[in-house]
C-alpha positions as CSV (number, residue, x, y, z in Angstrom):
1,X,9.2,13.9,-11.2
2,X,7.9,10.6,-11.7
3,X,3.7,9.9,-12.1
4,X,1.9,9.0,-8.5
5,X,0.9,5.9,-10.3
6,X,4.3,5.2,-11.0
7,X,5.7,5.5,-7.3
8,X,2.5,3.4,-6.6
9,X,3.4,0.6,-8.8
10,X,7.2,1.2,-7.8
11,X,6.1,0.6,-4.3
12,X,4.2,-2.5,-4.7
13,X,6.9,-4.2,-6.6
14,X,9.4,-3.2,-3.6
15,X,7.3,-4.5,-0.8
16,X,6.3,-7.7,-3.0
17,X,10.2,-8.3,-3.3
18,X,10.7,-7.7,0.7
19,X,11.9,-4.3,0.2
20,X,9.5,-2.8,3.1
21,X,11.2,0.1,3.7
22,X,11.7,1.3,0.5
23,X,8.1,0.5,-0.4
24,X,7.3,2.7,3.1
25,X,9.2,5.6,2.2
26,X,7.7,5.8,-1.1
27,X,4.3,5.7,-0.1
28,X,5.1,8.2,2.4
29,X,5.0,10.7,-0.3
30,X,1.8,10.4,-1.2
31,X,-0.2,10.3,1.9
32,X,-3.1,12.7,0.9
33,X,-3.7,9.7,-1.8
34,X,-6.1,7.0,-1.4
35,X,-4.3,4.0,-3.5
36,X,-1.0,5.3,-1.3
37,X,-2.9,5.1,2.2
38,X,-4.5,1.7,0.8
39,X,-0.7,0.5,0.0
40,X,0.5,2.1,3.1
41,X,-2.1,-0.3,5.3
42,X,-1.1,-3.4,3.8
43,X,3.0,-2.5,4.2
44,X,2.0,-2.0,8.2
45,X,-0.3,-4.9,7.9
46,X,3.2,-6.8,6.6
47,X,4.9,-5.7,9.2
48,X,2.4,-6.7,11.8
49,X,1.5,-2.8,13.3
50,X,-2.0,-4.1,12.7
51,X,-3.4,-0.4,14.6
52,X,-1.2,1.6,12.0
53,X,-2.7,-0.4,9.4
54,X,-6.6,-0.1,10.2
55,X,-5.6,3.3,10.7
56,X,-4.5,3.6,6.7
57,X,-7.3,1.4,5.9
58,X,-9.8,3.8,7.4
59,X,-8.0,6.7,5.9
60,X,-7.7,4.7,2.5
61,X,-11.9,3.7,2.4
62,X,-10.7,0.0,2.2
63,X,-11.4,-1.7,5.4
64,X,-13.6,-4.6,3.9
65,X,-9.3,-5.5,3.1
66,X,-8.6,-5.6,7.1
67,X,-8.2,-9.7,6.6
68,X,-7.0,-9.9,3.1
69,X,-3.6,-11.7,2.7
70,X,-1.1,-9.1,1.7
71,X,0.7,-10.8,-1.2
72,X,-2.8,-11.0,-2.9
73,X,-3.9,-8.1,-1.8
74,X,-1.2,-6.2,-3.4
75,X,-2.0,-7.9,-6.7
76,X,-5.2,-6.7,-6.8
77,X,-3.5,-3.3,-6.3
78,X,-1.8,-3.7,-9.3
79,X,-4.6,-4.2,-10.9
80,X,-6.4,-1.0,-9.6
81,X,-3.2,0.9,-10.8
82,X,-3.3,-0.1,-14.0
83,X,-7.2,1.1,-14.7
């Protein structure tokens, strides 16, 4: 089975290149995991379910990212993943 950083990283290169759902169901798999909730409330964000999102933001200790833009947002994710 692949690394939770892996899926992760998989997932934000899915939702960066439109692929929402895929991103979602990836994500999905990892809900006890902060960087996956944190991923999780910018793919809702995307999608504009901006309750579901603040509701992964809470769960993902991230909120000061309510109002980021998603696209950069994400990058920074990448970033995190790769620490």
């Amino acid at each position: 089975m692949a690394d939770v950083n892996d899926n992760l990283r998989r997932a934000v290169e899915m939702a960066l290149a439109g692929d929402w759902d895929a991103a979602h169901q990836l994500v999905q798999q990892h809900e006890n995991n902060a960087m996956a909730a944190w991923i999780h409330a910018v793919l809702h964000k995307m999608e504009g379910d901006l309750a579901n999102s603040g509701y992964w933001y809470r769960l993902a200790g991230r909120m000061e990212h309510f109002d980021d833009e998603p696209h950069a947002e994400l990058a920074a994710i990448t970033t995190e993943l790769k620490k």
